[in-house]
C-alpha positions as semicolon CSV with decimal commas, in nm:
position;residue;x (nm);y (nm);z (nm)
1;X;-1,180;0,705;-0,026
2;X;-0,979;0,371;-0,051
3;X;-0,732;0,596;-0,312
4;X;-0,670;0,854;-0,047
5;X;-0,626;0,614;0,272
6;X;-0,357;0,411;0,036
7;X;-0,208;0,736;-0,071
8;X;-0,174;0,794;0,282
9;X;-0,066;0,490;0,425
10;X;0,201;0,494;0,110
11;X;0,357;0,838;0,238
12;X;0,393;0,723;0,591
13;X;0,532;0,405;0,485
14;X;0,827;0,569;0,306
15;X;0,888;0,847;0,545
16;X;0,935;0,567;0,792
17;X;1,167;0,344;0,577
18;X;1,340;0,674;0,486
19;X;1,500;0,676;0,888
20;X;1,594;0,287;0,837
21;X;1,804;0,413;0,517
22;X;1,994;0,732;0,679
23;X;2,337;0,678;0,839
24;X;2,405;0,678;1,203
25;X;2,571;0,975;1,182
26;X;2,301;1,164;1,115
27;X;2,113;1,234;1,459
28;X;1,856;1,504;1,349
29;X;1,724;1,586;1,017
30;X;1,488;1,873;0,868
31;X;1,471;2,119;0,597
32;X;1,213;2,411;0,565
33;X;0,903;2,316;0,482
34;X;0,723;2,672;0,421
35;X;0,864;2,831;0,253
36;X;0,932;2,445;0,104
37;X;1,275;2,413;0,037
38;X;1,379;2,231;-0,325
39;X;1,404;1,862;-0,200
40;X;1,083;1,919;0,025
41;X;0,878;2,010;-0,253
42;X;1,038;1,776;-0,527
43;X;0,935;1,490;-0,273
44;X;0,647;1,602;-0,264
45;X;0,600;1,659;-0,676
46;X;0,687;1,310;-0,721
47;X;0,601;1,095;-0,494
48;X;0,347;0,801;-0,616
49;X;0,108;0,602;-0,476
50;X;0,317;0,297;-0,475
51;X;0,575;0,467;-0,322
52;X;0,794;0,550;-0,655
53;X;0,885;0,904;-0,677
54;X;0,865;0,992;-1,027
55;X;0,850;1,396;-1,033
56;X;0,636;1,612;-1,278
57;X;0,828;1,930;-1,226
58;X;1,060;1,962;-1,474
59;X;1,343;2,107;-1,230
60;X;1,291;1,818;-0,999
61;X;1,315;1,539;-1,285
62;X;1,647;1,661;-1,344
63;X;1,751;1,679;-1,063
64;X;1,636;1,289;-0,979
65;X;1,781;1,165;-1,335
66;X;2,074;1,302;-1,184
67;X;2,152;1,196;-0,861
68;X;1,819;0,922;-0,842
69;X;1,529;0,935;-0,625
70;X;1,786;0,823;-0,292
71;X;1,802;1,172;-0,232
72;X;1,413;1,247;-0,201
73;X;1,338;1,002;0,049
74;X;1,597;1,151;0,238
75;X;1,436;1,527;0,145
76;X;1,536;1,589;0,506
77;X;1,860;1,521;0,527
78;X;2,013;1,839;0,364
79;X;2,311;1,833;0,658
80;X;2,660;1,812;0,744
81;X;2,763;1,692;1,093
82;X;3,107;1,859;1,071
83;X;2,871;2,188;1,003
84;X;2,968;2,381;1,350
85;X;2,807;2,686;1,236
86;X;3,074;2,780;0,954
87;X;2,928;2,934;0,662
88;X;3,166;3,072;0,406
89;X;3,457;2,974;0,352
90;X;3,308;2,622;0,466
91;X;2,993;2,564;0,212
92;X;3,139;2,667;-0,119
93;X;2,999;2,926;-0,367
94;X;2,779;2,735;-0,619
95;X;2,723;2,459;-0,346
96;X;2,470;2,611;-0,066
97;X;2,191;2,470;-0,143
98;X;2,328;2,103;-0,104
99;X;2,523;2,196;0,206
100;X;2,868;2,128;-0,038
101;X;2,962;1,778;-0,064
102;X;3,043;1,630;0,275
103;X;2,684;1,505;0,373
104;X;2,524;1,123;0,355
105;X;2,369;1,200;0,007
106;X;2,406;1,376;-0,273
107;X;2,187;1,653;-0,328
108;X;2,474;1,818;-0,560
109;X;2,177;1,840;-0,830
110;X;1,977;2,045;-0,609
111;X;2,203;2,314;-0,693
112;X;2,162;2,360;-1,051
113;X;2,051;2,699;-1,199
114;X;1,732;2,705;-1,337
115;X;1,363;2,905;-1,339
116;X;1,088;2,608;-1,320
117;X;1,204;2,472;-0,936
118;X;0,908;2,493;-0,727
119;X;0,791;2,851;-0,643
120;X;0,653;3,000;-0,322
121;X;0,477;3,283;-0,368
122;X;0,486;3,564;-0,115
123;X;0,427;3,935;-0,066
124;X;0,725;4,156;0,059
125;X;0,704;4,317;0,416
126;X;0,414;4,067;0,489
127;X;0,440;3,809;0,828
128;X;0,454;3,469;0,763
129;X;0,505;3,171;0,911
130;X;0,798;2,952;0,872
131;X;0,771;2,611;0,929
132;X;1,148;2,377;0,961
133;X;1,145;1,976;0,999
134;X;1,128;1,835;1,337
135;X;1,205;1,491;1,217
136;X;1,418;1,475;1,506
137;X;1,419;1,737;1,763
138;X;1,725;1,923;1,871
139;X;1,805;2,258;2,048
140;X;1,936;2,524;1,842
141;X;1,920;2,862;1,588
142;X;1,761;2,892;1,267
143;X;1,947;3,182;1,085
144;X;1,732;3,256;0,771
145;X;1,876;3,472;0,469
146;X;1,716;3,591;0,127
147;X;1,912;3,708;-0,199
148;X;1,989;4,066;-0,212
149;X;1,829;4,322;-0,470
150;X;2,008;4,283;-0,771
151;X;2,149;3,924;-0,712
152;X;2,160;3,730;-1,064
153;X;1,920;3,428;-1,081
154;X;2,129;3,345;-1,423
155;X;2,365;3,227;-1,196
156;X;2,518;2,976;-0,905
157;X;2,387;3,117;-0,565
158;X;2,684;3,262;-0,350
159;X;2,747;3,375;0,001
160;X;2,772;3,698;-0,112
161;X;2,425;3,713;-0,266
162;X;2,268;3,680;0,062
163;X;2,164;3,860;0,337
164;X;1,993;3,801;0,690
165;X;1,684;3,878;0,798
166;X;1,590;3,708;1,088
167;X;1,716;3,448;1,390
168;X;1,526;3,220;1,602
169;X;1,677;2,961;1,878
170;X;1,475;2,696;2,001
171;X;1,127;2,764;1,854
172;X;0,829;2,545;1,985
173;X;0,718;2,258;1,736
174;X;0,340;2,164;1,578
175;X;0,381;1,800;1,710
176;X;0,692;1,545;1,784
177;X;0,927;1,410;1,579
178;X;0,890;1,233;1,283
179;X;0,615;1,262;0,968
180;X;0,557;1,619;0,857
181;X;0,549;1,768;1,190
182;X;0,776;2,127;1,200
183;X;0,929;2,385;1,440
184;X;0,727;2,726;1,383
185;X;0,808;3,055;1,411
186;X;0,676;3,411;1,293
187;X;0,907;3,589;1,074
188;X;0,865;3,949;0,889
189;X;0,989;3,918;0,521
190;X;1,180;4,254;0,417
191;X;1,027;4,495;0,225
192;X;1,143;4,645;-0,109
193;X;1,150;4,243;-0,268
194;X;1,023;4,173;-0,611
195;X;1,033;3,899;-0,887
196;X;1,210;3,590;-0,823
197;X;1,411;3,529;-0,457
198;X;1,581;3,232;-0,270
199;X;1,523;3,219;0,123
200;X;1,807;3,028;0,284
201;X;1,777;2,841;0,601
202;X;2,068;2,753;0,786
203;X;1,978;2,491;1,121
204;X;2,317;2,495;1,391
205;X;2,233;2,218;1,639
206;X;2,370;2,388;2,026
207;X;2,438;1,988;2,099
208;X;2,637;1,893;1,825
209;X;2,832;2,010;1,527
210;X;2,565;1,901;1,299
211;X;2,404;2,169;1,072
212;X;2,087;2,191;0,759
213;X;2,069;2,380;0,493
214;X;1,787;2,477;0,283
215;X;1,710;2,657;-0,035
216;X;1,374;2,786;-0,085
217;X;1,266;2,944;-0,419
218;X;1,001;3,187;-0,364
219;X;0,846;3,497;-0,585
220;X;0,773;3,842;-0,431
221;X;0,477;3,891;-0,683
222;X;0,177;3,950;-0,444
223;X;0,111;3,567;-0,315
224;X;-0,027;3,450;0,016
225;X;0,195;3,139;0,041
226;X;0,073;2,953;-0,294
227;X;0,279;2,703;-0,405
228;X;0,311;2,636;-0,802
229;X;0,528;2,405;-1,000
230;X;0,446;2,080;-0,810
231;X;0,201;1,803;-0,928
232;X;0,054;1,793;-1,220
233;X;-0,067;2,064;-1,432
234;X;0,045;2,324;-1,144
235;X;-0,065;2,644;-1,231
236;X;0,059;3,015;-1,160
237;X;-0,176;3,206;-0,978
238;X;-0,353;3,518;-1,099
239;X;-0,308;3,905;-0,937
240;X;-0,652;4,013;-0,762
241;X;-0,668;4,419;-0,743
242;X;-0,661;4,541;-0,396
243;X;-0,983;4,710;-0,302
244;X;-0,997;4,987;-0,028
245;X;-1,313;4,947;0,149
246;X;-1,443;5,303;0,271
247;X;-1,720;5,451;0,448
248;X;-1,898;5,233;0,739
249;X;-1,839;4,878;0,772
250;X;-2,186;4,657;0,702
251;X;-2,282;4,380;0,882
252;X;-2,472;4,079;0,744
253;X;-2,466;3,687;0,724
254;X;-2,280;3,484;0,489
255;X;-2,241;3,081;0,376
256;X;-1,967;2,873;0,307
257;X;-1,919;2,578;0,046
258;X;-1,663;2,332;0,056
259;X;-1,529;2,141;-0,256
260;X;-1,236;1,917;-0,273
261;X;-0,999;1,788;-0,578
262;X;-0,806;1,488;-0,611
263;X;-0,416;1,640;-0,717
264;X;-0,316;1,341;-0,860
265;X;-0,011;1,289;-0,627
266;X;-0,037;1,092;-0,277
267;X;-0,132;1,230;0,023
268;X;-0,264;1,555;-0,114
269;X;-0,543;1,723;-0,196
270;X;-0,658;2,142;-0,290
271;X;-0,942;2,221;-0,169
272;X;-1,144;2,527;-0,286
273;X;-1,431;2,720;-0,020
274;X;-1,704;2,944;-0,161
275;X;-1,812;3,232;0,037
276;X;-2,168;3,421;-0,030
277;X;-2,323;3,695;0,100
278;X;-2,679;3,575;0,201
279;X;-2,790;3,860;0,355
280;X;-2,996;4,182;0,223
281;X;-2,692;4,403;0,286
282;X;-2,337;4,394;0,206
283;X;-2,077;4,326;0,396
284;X;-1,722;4,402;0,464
285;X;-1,531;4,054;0,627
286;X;-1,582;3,735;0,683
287;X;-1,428;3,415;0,847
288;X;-1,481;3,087;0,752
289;X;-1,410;2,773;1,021
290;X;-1,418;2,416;1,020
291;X;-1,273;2,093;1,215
292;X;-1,061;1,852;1,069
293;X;-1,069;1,507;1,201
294;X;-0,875;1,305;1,053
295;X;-0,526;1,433;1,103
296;X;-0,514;1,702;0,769
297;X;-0,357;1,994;0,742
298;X;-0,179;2,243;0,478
299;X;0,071;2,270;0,256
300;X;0,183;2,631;0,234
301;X;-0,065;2,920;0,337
302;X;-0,455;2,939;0,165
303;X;-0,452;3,211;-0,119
304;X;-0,721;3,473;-0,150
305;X;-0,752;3,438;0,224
306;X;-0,563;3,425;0,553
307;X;-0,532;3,128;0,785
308;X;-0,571;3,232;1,124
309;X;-0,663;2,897;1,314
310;X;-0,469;2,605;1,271
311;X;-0,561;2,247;1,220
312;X;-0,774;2,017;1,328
313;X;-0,974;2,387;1,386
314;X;-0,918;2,593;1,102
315;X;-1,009;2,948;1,052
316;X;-0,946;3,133;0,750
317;X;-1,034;3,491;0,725
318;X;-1,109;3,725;0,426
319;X;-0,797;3,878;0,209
320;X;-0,708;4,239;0,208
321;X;-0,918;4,238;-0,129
322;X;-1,216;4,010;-0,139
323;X;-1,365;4,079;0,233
324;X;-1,654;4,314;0,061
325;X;-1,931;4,130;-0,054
326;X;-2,309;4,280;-0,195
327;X;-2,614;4,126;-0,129
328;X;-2,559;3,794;-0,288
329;X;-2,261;3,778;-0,403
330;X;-1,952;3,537;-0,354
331;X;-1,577;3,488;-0,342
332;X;-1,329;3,190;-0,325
333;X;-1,047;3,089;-0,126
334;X;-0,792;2,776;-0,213
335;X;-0,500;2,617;-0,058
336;X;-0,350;2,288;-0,104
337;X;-0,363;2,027;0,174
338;X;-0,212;1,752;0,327
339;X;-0,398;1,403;0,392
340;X;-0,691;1,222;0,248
341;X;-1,012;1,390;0,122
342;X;-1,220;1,457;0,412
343;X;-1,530;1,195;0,410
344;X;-1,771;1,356;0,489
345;X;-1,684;1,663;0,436
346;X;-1,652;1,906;0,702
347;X;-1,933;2,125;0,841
348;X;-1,847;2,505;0,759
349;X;-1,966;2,816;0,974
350;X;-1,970;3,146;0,802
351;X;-1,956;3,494;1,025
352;X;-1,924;3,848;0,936
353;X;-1,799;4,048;1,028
């Protein structure tokens, strides 16, 4: 447990030396944290527990050999306080995902074309929620974009390659500023998406002429909010067949089983949950809740189930495909968390349905 509380301590330490290092310029910062936006999730690749950030994703490595690490504390501070709401024609082609070149570092390398950046993956049509930075809290409108059908990965992101798909202005906010609290909002992706995307996030301050901007590289391949490509040995997810459940739902009891893995990078941790049916019958459902207490939370949505209780009281329910279970048998669910490894572990409750 000493690890985890360092780890801890460590990220806190540098988000708060990260506000002593950003100009005074720069009244608000944030970036999109789900879907996480390039420099979001890069910080969190590499960031050490002694503070260093020295990434494992490939994408990310580049990108700090480039410009250093400078721009990764400062993963928030994606902005340009001349911004005044101008898109193009003010942001170049080739140059959106840094904001251009005007802002208080340079995140110019966050712009580079390539396949292995940290991947969100979603499913098209599907709610989710988005989560932005609150580091400092400011009225305004969140305009959020995706690439068009047909848009060319191969090559720099444009204007043009974009279109809307949602607006929210002044959306409440999971805790103050500062740390990795967020502004949160529900959001309904468009349908018709497949294969590789980038959302785009565009923050216009009402108060000043300051504005963010954030690239988010997601796949429309199925996902509940996984994240891949960050920490080491990230994996990709595997497709689970849909089942249709038919004929009369069965009711019965259940268990749940908690285990939890040390990532290797600070102030994280995946945790995996085993759900069995203990009952003589089968049945079609289940939710699975526990109470965190020490402050942890998630990073990106659970896959192979659905979060529907936020932290510290979590509730995840069953996935579209895994809800049926005969007598006996079991299913998991995973996400990747926040925080230090709960000690002692949380007490799960199983229901069904």
């Amino acid at each position: 447990m000493k690890l985890f509380k360092s780890a801890a301590f460590t990220a806190v330490m540098v988000l708060i030396t990260t506000v002593l290092m950003v100009p005074t310029q720069a009244q608000a910062h944030g970036v999109s944290m789900f879907p996480g936006a390039r420099t979001f999730l890069c910080w969190q690749d590499g960031l050490r527990e002694n503070g260093q950030i020295l990434p494992y994703n490939p994408a990310c490595a580049a990108a700090v050999n480039q410009s250093g690490a400078t721009p990764l504390y400062n993963w928030f501070a994606v902005l340009r306080s001349d911004g005044a709401g101008r898109t193009s024609g003010f942001i170049p082609d080739g140059q959106l995902c840094s904001g251009g070149t005007g802002g208080p570092y340079d995140f110019s390398a966050y712009n580079a074309v390539r396949s292995d950046w940290p991947l969100t993956h979603l499913t098209s049509g599907a709610s989710i929620q988005m989560r932005h930075s609150n580091w400092a809290q400011h009225p305004g409108a969140f305009n959020y974009y995706v690439t068009k059908n047909g848009w060319n990965p191969d090559g720099p992101l444009k204007w043009s390659d974009l279109e809307p798909f949602g607006s929210v202005t002044n959306p409440p906010a999971n805790g103050g500023p500062g740390g990795l609290n967020y502004y949160y909002w529900n959001a309904q992706l468009p349908s018709g998406k497949t294969g590789r995307h980038i959302i785009y996030t565009h923050w216009i301050r009402s108060d000043s002429n300051e504005n963010f901007y954030s690239c988010s590289d997601v796949v429309f391949d199925g996902g509940n909010g996984q994240v891949t490509g960050v920490g080491p040995g990230g994996s990709t997810p595997t497709a689970t067949p849909t089942v249709t459940p038919t004929g009369p739902t069965p009711t019965g009891a259940c268990t749940a089983t908690w285990k939890a893995t040390n990532t290797g990078w600070a102030g994280h941790f995946q945790g995996e949950v085993t759900v069995k049916n203990t009952s003589t019958a089968g049945i079609n459902g289940w939710t699975v809740n526990w109470t965190y207490s020490g402050g942890q939370g998630f990073d990106g949505a659970p896959w192979n189930g659905v979060l529907s209780g936020q932290p510290p009281n979590v509730s995840v329910k069953n996935a579209g495909y895994n809800g049926q279970l005969a007598p006996n048998a079991t299913t998991t669910f995973g996400f990747n968390a926040t925080g230090s490894i709960p000690s002692p572990a949380p007490t799960l409750t199983c229901t069904s349905p």
